[in-house]
MARFI-798662 format. One record per residue: residue in three letters; x, y, z of N, C-alpha, C in turn. Coordinates in Angstrom, 1 decimal. Atoms other than C-alpha are relative to their C-alpha. Layout:
VORO residu   n.xx   n.yy   n.zz  ca.xx  ca.yy  ca.zz   c.xx   c.yy   c.zz
VORO    ALA      X      Y      Z      X      Y      Z      X      Y      Z
...
// end
This chain:
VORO residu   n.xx   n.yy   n.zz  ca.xx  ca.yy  ca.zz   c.xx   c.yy   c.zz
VORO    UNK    0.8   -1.2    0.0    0.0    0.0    0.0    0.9    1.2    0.0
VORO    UNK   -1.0   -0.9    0.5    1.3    3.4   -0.9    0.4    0.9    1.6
VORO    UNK    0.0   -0.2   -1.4    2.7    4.9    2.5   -0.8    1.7    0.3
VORO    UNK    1.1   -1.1   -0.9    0.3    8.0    2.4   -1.2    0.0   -0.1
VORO    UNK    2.0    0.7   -0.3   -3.0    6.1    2.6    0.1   -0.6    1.5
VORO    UNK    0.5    1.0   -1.7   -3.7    5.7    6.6   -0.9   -0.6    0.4
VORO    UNK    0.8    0.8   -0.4   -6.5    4.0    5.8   -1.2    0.1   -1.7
VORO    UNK    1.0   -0.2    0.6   -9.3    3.0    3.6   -1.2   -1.4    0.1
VORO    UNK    1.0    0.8   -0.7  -12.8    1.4    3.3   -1.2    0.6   -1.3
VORO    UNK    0.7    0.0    1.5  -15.2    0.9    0.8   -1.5   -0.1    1.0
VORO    UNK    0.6   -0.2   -1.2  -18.4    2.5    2.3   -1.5   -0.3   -1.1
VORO    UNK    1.5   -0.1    0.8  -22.3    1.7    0.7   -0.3    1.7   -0.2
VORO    UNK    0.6   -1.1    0.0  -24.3    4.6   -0.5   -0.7    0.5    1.4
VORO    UNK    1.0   -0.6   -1.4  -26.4    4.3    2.8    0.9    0.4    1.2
VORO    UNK   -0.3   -0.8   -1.2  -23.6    5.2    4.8    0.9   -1.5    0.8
VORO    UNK   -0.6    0.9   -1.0  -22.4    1.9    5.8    1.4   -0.7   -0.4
VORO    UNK   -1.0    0.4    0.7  -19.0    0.5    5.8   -0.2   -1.1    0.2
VORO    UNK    0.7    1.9    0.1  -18.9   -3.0    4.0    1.7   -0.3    0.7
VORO    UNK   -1.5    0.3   -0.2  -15.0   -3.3    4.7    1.1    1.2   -0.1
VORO    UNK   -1.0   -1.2    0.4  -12.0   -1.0    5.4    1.2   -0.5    1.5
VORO    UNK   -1.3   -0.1   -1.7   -9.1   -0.4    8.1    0.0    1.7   -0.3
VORO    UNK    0.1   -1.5   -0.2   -9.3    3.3    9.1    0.5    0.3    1.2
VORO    UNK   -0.6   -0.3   -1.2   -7.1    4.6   12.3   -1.2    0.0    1.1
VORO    UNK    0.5    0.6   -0.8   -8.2    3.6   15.4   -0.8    1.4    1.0
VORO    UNK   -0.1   -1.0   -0.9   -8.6    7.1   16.7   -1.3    0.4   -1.0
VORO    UNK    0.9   -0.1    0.6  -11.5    7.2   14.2   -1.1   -0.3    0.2
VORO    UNK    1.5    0.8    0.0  -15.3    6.3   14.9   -0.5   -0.1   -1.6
VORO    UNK    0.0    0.7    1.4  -16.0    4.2   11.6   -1.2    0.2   -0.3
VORO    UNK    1.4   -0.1    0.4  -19.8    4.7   11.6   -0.1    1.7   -0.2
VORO    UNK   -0.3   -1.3    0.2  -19.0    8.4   11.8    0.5    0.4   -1.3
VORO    UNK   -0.7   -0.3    1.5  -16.6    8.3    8.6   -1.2   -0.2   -0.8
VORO    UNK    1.3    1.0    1.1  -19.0    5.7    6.6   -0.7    1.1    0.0
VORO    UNK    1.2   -0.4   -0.3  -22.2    7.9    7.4    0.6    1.4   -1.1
VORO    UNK   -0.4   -1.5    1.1  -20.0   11.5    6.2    0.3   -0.1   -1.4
VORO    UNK   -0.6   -0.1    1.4  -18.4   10.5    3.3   -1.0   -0.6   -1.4
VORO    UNK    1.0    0.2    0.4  -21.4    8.7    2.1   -0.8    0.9   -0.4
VORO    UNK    0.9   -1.3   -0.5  -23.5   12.2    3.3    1.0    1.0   -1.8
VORO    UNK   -1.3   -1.1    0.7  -20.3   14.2    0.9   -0.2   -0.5   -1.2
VORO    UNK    0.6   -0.1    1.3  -20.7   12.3   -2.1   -1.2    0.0   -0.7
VORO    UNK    1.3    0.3    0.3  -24.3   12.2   -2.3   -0.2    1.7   -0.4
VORO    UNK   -0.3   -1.1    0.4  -23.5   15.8   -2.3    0.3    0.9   -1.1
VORO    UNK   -0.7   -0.1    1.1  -21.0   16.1   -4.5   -0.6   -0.7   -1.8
VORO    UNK    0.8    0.3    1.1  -23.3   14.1   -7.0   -0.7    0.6   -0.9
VORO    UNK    0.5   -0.3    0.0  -25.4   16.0   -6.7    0.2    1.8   -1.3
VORO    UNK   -0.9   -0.7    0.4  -23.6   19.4   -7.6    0.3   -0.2   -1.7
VORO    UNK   -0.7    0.1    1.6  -21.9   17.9  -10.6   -1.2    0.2   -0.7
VORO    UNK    1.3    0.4    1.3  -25.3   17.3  -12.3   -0.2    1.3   -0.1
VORO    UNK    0.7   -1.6    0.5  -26.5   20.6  -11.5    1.0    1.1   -0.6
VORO    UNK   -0.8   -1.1    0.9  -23.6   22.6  -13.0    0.4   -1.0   -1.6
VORO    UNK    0.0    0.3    1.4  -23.8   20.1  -16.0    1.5   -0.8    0.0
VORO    UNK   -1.0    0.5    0.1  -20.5   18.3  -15.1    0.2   -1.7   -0.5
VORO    UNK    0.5    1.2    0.2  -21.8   14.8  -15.8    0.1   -0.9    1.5
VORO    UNK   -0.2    0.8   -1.1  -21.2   11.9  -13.3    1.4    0.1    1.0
VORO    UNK   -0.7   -0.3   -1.1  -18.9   12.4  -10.7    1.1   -1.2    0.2
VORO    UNK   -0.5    1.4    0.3  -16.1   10.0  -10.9    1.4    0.2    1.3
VORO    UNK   -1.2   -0.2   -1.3  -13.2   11.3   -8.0   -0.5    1.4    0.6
VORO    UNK    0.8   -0.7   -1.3  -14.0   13.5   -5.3    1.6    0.1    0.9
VORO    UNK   -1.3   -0.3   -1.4  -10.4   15.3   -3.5   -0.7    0.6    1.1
VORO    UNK    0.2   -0.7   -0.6  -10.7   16.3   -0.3    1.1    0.4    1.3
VORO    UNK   -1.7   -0.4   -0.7   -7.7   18.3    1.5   -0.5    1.0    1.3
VORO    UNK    0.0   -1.0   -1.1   -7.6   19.5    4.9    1.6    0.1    1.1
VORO    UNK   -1.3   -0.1   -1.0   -5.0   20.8    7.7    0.9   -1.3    0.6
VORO    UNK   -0.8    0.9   -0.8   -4.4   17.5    9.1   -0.3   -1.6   -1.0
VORO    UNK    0.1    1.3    1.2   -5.2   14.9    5.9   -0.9    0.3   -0.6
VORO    UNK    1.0    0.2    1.3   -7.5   14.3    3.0   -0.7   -1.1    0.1
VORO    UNK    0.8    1.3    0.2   -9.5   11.9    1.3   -0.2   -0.2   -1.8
VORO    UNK    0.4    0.5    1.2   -9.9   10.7   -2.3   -1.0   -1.3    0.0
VORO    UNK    1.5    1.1    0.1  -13.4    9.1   -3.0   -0.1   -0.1   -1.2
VORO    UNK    0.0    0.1    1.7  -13.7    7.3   -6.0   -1.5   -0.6    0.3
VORO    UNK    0.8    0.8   -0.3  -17.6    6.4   -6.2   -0.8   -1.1   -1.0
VORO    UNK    0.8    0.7    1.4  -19.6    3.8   -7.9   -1.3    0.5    0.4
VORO    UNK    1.3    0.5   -0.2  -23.2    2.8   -8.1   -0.6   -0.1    1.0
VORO    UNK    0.8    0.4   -1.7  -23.9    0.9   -4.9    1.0    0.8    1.0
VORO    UNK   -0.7   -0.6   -1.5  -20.7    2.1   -2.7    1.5    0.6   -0.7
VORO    UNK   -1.1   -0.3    0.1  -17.5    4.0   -2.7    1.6   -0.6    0.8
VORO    UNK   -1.1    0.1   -0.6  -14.1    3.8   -2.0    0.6    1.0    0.4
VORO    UNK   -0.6   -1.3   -0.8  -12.3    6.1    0.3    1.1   -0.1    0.4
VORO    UNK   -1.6    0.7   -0.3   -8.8    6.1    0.8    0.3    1.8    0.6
VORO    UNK   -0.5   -0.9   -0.6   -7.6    8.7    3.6    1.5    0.2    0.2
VORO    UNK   -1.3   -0.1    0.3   -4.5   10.1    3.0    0.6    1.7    1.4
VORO    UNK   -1.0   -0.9   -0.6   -1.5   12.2    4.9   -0.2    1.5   -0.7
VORO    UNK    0.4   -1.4    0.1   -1.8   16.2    4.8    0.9    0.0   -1.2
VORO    UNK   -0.9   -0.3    1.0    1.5   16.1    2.7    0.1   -1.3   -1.4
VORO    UNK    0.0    1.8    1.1    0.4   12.9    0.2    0.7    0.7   -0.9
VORO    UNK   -0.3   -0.1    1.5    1.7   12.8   -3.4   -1.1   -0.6   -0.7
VORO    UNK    1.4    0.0    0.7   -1.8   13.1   -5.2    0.4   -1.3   -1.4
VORO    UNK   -0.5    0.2    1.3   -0.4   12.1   -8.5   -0.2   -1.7    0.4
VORO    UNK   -0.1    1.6   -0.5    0.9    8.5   -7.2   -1.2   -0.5    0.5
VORO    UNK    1.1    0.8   -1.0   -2.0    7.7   -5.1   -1.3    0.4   -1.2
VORO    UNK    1.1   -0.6    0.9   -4.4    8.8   -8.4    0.3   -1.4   -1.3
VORO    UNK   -0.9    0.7    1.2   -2.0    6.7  -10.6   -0.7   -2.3    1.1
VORO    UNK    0.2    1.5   -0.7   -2.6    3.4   -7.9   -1.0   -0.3    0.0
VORO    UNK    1.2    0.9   -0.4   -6.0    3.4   -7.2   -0.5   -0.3   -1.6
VORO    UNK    0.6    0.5    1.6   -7.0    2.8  -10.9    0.3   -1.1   -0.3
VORO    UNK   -0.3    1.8    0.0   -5.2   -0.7  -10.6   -0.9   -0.2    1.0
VORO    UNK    1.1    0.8   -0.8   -7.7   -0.9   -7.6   -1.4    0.0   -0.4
VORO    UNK    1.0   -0.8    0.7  -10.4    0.7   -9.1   -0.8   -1.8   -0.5
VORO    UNK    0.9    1.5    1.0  -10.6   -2.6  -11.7   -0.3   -0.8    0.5
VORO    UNK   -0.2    1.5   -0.6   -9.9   -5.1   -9.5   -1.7   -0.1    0.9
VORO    UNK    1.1    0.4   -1.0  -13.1   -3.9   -7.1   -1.5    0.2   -0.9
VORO    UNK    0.6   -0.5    0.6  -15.3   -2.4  -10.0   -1.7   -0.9    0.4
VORO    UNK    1.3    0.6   -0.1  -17.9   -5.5   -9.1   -0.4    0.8    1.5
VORO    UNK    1.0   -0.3   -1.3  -18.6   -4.1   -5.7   -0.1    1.1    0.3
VORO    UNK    0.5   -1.6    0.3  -18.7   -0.3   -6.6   -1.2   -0.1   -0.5
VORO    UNK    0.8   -0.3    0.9  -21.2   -1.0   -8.6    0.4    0.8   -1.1
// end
């Protein structure tokens, strides 16, 4: 795994996580529930400014990020370090991307 992903977890639309490892200092029904909340958002958004489907989702803050790649039924979330290298971690999940495509929907 690329060493500035501290965690990820592939979360349903409704909010629930089916599977992940996410830092321990984290409440998991908390993540699941927001990032679920964020892209339903963000979906939402793209359509109404005409962007089409919504296909990655950055999100950069003071103390880490997040890159959501979503499908159909659930997303993937991969929480990354304040100082990641985007690029690489953009370049890797697309080899994961295929591999999980059946359970993105």
């Amino acid at each position: 795994m690329n060493q500035d992903i501290v965690g990820a977890a592939i979360v349903s639309n409704e909010g629930l996580m089916l599977v992940g490892e996410i830092p321990k200092s984290m409440d998991k029904d908390l993540v699941s529930a927001a990032f679920a909340a964020l892209v339903s958002i963000a979906e939402r958004a793209s359509q109404q400014v005409e962007f089409g489907n919504l296909t990655r989702l950055i999100m950069l803050s003071e103390n880490g990020g997040a890159l959501i790649c979503p499908g159909k039924k659930s997303s993937l979330i991969l929480l990354i370090k304040p100082d990641a290298n985007l690029g690489l971690i953009l370049i890797d999940v697309e080899d994961v991307i295929r591999e999980i495509k059946d359970i993105l929907g």
